[in-house]
N, C-alpha and C positions, 0 to 999 in steps of 0.2 A: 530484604533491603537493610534492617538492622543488623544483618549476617555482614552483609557488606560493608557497613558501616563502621563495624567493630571491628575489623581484621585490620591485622599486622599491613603498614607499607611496606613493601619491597624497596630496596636505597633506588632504583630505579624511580619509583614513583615519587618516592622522597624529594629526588633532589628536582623533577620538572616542577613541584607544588613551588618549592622553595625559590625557582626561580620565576616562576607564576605567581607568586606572591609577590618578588621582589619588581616586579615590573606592571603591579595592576595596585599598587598600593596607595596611590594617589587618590583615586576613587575610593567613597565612601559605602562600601558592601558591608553584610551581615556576613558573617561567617558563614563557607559553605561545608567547609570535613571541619571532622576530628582533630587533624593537626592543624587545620587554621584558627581553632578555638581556643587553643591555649596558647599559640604563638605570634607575635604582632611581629611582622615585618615590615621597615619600611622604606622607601625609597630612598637611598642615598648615593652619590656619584664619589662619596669619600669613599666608598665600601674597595669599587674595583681597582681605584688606582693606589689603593694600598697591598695589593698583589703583587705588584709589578715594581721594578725600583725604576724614583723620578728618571726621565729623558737624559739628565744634565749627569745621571749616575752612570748612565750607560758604561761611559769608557772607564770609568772607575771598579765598576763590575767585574769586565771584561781582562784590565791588568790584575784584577785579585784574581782570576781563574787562573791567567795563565802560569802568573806565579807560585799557586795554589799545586798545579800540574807539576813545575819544575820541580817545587822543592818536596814534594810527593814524591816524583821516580831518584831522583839524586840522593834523598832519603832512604830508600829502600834497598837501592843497588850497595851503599856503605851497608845498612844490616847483611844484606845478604853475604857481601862478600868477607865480614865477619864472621857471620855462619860458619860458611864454608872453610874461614882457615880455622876453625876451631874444632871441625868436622876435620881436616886434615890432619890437625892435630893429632887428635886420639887415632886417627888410623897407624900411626906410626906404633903405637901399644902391637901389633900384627908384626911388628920387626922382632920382637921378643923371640929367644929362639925358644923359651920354657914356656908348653902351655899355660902353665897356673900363672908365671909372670906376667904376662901377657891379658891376662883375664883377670886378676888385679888390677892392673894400669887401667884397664878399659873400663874396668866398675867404678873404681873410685875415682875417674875423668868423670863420671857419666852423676856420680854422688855429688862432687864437688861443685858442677856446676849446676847442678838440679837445686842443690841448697843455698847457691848462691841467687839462682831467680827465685825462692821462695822469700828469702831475707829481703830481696830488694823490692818483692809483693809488700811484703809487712812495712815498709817505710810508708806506701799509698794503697790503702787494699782496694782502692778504684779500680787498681791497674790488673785487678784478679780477672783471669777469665779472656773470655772474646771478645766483648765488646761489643757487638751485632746485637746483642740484647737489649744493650742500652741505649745504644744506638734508635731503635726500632722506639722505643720510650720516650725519647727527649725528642724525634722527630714529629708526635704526636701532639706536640705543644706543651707539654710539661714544663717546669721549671726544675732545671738540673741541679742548680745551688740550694733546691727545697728537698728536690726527693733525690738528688745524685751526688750529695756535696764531694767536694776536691774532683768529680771525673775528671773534668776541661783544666786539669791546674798543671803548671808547668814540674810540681814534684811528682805527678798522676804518671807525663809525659814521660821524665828520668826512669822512673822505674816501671812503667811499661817498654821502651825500649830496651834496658838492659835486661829483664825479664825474657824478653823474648828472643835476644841473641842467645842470654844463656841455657834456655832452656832448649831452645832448638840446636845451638853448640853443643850440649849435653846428649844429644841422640835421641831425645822421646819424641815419640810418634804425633807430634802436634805439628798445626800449618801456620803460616802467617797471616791468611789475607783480614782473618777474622781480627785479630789485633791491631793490625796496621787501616781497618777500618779505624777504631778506635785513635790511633796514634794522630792518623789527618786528620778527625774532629778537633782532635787537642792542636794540631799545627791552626787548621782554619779558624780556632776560635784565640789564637794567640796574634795570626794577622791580621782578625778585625779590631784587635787593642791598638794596631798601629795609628798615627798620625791618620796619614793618606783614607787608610778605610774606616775608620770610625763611624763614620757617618750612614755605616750600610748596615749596623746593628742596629742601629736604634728602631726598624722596624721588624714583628715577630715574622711575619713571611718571608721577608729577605734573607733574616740570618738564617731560618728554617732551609730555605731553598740553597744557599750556599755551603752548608752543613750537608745536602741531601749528594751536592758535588762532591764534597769531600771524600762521602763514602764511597764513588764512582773512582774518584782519582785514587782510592790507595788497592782496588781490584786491579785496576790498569796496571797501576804498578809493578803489582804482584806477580800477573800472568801477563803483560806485556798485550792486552788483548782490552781495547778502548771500548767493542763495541760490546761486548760482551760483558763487560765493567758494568757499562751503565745499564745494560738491563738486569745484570745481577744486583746493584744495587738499588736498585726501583722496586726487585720482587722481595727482595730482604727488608729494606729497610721502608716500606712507603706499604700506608695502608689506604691512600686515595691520592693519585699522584697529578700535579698538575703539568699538561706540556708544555707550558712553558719554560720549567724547567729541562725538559730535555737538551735545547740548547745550552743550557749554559754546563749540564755534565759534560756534554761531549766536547768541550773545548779546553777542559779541563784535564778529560781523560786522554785527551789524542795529546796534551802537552803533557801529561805525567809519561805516556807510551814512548814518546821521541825523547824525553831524557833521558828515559829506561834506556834506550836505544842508544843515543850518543856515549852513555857511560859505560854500556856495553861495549863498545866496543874501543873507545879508551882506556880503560882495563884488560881489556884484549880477552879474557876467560873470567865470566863468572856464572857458576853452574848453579841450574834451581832456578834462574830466572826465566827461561824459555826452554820450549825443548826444541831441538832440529825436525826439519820439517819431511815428512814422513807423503812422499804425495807416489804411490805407484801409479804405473801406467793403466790407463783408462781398459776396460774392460765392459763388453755389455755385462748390464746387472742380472743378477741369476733368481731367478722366479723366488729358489729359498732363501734369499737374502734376508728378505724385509717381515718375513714369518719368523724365521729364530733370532732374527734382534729383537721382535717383541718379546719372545718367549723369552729371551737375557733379560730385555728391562722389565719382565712379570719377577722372574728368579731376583733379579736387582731390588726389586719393591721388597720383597720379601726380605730378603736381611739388610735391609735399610729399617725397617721394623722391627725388627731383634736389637740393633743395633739401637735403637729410640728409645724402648724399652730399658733396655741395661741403662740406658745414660741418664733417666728420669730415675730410674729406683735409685743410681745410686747419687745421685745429685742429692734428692731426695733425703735420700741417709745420711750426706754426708751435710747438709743442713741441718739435722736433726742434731746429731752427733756436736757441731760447733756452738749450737746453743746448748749444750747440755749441762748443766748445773754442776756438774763434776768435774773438777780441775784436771785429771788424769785423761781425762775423754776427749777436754779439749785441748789438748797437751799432743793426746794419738793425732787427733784430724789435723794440727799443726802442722807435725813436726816428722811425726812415724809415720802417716800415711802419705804423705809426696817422695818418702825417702824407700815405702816398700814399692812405689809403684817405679821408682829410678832402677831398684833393686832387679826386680823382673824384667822390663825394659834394658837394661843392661847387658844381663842373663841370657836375654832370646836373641837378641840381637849380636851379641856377641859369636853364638854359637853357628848362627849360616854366615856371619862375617868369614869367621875362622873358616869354613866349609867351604867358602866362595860361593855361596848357593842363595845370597842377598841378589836379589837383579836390581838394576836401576831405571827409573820409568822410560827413559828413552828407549831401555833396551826389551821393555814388552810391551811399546808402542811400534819395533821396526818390523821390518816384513819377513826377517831372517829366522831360521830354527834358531830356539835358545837349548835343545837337548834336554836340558835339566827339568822333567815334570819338579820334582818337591822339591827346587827350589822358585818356580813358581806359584806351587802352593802356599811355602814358607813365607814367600814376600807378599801374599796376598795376607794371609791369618796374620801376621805379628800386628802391622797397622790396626785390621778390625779388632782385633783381640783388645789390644792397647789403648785405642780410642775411647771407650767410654771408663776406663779407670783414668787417661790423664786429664782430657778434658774440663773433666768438674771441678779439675784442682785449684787451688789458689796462688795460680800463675799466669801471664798470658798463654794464649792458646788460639788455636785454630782449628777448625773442621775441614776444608779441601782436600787439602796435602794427601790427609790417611787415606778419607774415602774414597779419592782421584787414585790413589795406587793400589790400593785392595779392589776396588770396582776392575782397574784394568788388569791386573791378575786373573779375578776369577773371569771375564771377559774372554783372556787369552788361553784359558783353562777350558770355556767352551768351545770356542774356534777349532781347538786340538781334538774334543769330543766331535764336532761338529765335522772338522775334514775328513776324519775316518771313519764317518757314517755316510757323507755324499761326496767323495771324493771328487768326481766331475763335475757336481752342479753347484758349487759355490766360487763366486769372484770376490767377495768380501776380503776373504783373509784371516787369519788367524789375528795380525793387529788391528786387524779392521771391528774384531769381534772387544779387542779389548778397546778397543774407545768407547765402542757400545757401553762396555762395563762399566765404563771409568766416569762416562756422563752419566750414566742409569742409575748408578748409586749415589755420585754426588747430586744428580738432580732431587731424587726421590729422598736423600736425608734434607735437604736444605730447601726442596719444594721452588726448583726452579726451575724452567724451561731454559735460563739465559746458560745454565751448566751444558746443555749441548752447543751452544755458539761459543760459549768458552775455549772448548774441548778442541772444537774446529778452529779458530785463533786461534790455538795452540800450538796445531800440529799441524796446521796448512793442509789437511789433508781432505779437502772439501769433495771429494768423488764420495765418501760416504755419508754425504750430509743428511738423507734418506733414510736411510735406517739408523743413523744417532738419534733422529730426532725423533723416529718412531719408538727406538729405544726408550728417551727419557721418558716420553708421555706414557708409556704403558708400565714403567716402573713409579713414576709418580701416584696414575691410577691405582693399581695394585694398591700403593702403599697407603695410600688414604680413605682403602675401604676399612682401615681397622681403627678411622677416627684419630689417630695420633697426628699432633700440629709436626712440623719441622723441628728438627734438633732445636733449633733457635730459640722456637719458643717456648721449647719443654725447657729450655737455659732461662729464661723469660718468668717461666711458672715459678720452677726449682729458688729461684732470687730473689722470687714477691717482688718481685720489679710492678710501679705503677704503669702497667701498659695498658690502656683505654680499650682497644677492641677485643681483648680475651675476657675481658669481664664482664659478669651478666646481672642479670638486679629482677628483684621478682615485681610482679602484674601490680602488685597492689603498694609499691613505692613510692610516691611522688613527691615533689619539690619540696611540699610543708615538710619534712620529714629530715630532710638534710638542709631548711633556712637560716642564715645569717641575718638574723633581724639589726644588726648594728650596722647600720651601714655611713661612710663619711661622704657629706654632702656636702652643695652649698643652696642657701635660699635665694630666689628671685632678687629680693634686696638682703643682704649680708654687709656687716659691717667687716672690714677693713683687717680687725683683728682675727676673726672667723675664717676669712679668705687664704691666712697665715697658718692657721690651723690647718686649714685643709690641704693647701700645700707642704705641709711638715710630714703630715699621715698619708697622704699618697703621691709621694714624689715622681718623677715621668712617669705621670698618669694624666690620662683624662678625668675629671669628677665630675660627677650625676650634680644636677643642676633642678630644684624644686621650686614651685610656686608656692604661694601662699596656703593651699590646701592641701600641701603634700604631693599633688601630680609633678609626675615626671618630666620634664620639660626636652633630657635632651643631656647631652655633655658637655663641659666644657675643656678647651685644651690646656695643659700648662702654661704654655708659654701665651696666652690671651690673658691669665690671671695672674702671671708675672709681669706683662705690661700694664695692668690695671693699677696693680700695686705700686709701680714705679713712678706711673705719673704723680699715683698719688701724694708717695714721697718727696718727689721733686716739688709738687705746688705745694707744699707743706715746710718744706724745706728740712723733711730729716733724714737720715743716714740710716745705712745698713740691710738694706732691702734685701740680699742677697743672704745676708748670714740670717736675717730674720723670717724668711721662707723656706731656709733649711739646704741651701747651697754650703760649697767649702769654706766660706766663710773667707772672702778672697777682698772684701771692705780693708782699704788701710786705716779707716782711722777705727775700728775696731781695738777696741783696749785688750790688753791681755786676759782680765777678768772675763769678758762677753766672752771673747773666743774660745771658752772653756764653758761658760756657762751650756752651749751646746755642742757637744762634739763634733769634731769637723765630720764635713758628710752629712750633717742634719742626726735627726735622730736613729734613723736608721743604720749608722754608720757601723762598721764592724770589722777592723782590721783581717780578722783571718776569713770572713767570708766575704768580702770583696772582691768584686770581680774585673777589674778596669773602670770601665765607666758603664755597667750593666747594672742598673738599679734592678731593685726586688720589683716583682712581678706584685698583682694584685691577688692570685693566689697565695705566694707565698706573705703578704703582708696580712691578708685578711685570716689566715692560718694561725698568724703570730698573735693578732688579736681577740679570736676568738681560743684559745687555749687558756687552761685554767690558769690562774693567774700565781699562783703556788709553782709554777713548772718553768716559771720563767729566769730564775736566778740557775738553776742549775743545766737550761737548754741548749747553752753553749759547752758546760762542762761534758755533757751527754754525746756530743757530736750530731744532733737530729738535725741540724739545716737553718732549726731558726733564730731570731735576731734576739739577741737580750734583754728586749725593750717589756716594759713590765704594761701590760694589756690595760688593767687599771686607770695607768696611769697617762698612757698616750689616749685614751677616748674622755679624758677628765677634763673639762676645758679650763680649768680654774688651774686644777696643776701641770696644763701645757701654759698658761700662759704666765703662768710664777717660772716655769724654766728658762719660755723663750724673755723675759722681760727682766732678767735678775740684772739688767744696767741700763734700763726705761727710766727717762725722764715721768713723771706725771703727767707733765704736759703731752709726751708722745703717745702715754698710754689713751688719755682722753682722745687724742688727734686721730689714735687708731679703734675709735668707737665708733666712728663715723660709719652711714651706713652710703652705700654704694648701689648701684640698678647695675646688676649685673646684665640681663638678658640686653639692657640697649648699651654695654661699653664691651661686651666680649660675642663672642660668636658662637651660639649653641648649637650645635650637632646633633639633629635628630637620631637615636637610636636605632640602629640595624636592626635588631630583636631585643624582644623581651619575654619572659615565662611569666606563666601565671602559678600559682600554688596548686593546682590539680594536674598539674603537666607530670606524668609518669617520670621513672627512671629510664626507662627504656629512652623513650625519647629525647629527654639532654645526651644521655650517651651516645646517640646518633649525632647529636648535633654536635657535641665537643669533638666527638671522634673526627668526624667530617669536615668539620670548620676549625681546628686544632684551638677550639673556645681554653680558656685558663678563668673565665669568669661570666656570668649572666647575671644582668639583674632584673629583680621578679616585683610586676606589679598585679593590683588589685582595681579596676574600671582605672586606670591611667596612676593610680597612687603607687606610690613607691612602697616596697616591703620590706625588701632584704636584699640577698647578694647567694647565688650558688654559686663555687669554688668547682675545681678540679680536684683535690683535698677531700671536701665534703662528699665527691662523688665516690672518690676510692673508696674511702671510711663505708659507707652504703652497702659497696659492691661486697666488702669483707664479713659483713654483718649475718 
């Protein structure tokens, strides 16, 4: 019984308790388990319909998708077709009638613009990388301007775009879709700054769930394949996915797919963005069919794991290497190591260019003899080869592309072993063998099932849907008997990226261990001036609400303690309510003195880390202030995320109210001593949850993970204690 009692929940049993709790909570029980002892849950109807956006958003929702989709595929089609003529560019270097001419031109095309996506990294080193990492991070509920600063910034966007023209113009064996995830986060979070949509951020699941579209609509994009978008980005970027988002990806992604489409063919030719549709005549399927696609996607698993390997050692290194204390080292990872790895990339590519012995994916996806074994070889190895040295570089980048054309190489490699061992008993096909390859490997590096329906939207070629799909699952299997996560999130590790569910925290952790004992309240009755405080230090925020003996009463909302204030002003007859609770300070009769006295934006304000109208999260404010207070003059010079505001000096209530008051009448200060009954003028909002101080590690990080939590506050028999962070939780996990 105590055996029982003491074991691990499964998220299965987790989540029935948690909704068994959230629906018997009315009722006055003793605690029956382990997790209902440290966790109070309690009945609230604000809970659900903050999931969902209000009724009245609907149609509002609905125009940010579709334009979300348009300017997604109409986005991509202009990179692409950039690409391509820069990719036509340098093949013109082939017109050379002197080898070595020739192979100049092409090296230093392939120099030139490899250093120019690195220069244009260095302007935003946001823009380094895939994106899919971060992605996967900031979907988790993190705050991106704390632990991601600049990603979502519109200079992040410049130089991840041009980055990624020039690098993929350049020749190196990187893909897009991983970037272009990254690029429509930065589009999605630039059209909820607009007028019309603002109003769809201001809640964390909304913008969460419109973010989660984004990353569906720049898949579509990429592969012109809607359905297969959104379940790739569900298995990439979601670590507990809600359906109701499903809808709102696929509206998204089917209008990113038909802009793809209309520009397609308004453009009349642009290559890379689909391939032609590969569908031979039907065939009964042959008994060895569906036995040697698994044996591909076993073989697939397996240098998908080689392949994970090489890219964490050297991620890894090349971590190590850019922190290294020695100027010259990090001079190498700069500047010499993106220019050796152009160098070889160059070099190989060049040489089956010259040869004619480079094939192109459409052409070992068709049904026809390609003759040429080693130059199927060749265009299988150079991608794998190539892949785990560009990758880790500090430039956009992507993973499909390589392992989508190395997978269907060695694929087509089998087929050709495979026809002349059973010459009569296969229908598959030699292409038929390399989709197997081409989903087997990109499933099993990126640990997607949605990489076979990709494959099949791809190439219409759905007679094989059968053994691709038995393909991928047994190359996935395979490859996760050797415990390696997906590329993604060995990109994820390699980054010390804040990601919630890779991180693990020992048995004997718990809450007291990582508490914020300061926490900003208001009391039952609170004077006037207090009330101003507490609005200055947690702007669109809710603030915890105490009675007279410290019990927790409950929250209240901004906007009930900015009417409170106002009336109050108004029956008093004084000014400035707005600049004096920490708004822009938008009062006319404000003299020039006040509006200086606090900087516009309230205290928290901060030119370069402003985000539209996205105030700081409660992590990141609770972060600011609990930070030693010596780190706070030089924490904007550092780049770390957080606000300039000296810790000291915002929890001092003497010298908040010398800031806020430096053009107070005496009489308004008296006026604002008055005290006020909050619980009968505003609305308290019973607490969804609260932890207690023996509550493990373990357990928050199931709940933040699952609940995308940024904050919990912890009581003791109903008293208030402190506050656990998302912050405090990482700090733990690294310890």
């Amino acid at each position: 019984m105590r055996a029982e009692a003491e074991r691990r929940l499964s998220l299965h049993e987790f989540t029935e308790r948690v909704l068994a709790a959230s629906g018997d909570s009315t009722s006055a029980q003793s605690p029956r388990t382990r997790f209902e002892s440290v966790v109070t849950v309690a009945n609230d109807d604000d809970v659900d319909a903050a999931l969902t956006p209000a009724r009245s958003d609907r149609w509002r929702v609905a125009a940010f998708l579709l334009l979300l989709g348009f300017v997604g595929g109409a986005l991509h089609v202009l990179c692409a077709w950039l690409i391509d003529a820069l990719l036509r560019v340098r093949a013109t270097a082939m017109d050379q009638v002197s080898p070595i001419a020739a192979y100049s031109l092409w090296t230093l095309y392939t120099l030139v613009f490899l250093v120019v996506a690195v220069v244009l990294t260095r302007l935003s080193p946001s823009a380094a990388g895939s994106g899919i990492a971060q992605m996967k991070t900031v979907l988790t509920g993190i705050d991106p301007t704390l632990y991601l600063p600049g990603y979502f910034s519109l200079r992040t966007l410049c130089a991840k775009l041009g980055g990624l023209i020039a690098a993929n113009g350049a020749g190196l064996q990187i893909g897009t879709e991983g970037a272009f995830v990254h690029i429509m986060a930065i589009v999605a979070t630039a059209l909820l700054q607009l007028r019309p949509f603002a109003s769809l951020q201001d809640r964390l699941s909304v913008r969460l769930q419109l973010l989660a579209a984004s990353a569906a609509v720049a898949v579509s994009s990429a592969f012109g394949s809607p359905i297969g978008g959104v379940l790739f980005s569900i298995e990439v970027t979601a670590t507990y996915y809600l359906i109701s988002n499903y809808l709102k990806a696929f509206v998204s992604s089917v209008a990113a797919a038909a802009m793809v489409l209309w520009m397609n063919r308004a453009l009349a030719r642009v290559e890379g963005l689909a391939l032609s549709a590969t569908r031979p005549s039907q065939a009964p399927p042959s008994l060895l069919d569906l036995p040697l696609a698994i044996l591909l996607g076993a073989a697939m698993g397996v240098l998908s794991t080689i392949l994970q390997c090489a890219t964490q050692w050297l991620a890894l290194r090349r971590r190590q290497w850019g922190a290294s204390p020695l100027r010259h080292v990090r001079f190498f990872v700069q500047w010499l190591d993106p220019l050796l790895v152009g160098l070889v990339t160059a070099s190989s590519t060049y040489v089956v260019t010259r040869n004619h012995a480079l094939l192109s994916l459409s052409q070992l996806l068709s049904p026809g003899d390609l003759g040429s074994l080693p130059g199927v070889a060749a265009t299988g190895a150079i991608p794998l080869f190539l892949l785990p040295l560009s990758i880790t570089l500090k430039f956009p980048t992507g993973v499909w592309l390589p392992t989508f054309v190395g997978g269907a190489a060695c694929g087509r490699l089998f087929g050709i072993a495979a026809a002349s061992l059973f010459p009569s008993h296969m229908t598959l096909g030699r292409h038929g063998f390399a989709l197997v390859g081409a989903a087997g490997l990109t499933g099993a590096s990126t640990r997607t099932v949605s990489a076979a329906v990709i494959t099949l939207e791809l190439t219409g070629n759905f007679d094989a849907l059968l053994p691709v799909l038995a393909g991928v699952l047994a190359a996935i299997g395979v490859s996760s008997l050797g415990g390696w996560p997906s590329i993604y999130d060995i990109l994820v590790e390699a980054n010390a990226l804040p990601y919630l569910p890779l991180m693990e925290f020992q048995r004997h952790q718990t809450v007291a261990d990582i508490l914020h004992e300061r926490v900003v309240y208001v009391s039952s009755r609170s004077s006037v001036l207090q009330l101003l405080l507490a609005l200055n230090r947690l702007p669109s925020h809710e603030i915890p609400v105490v009675d007279i003996d410290q019990k927790l009463l409950g929250v209240v909302g901004k906007g009930d303690l900015q009417l409170l204030v106002r009336r109050f002003y108004d029956a008093r007859g004084l000014s400035g309510c707005e600049r004096d609770w920490g708004d822009s300070g938008s009062d006319e009769d404000a003299t020039d003195t006040a509006r200086h006295s606090v900087p516009k934006g309230g205290v928290w304000s901060n030119p370069l880390l402003r985000s539209g109208r996205t105030a700081p999260t409660l992590d990141h404010i609770y972060t600011t202030l609990h930070r030693r207070p010596s780190s706070s003059a030089t924490s904007l010079l550092r780049g770390d995320g957080l606000y300039p505001v000296h810790p000291a000096m915002l929890m001092n209530d003497d010298k908040m109210t010398a800031l806020l008051s430096h053009e107070w009448s005496i009489d308004k200060l008296d006026a604002l001593a008055t005290e006020v009954d909050v619980t009968t003028e505003c609305v308290i909002r019973p607490l969804a949850m609260t932890l207690v101080a023996e509550t493990t590690l373990e357990d928050v990080h199931m709940l933040f993970t699952m609940l995308r939590m940024d904050h919990c506050y912890v009581t003791a028999l109903g008293k208030l204690q402190g506050v656990v962070t998302t912050r405090a939780l990482i700090k733990a996990a690294t310890k």
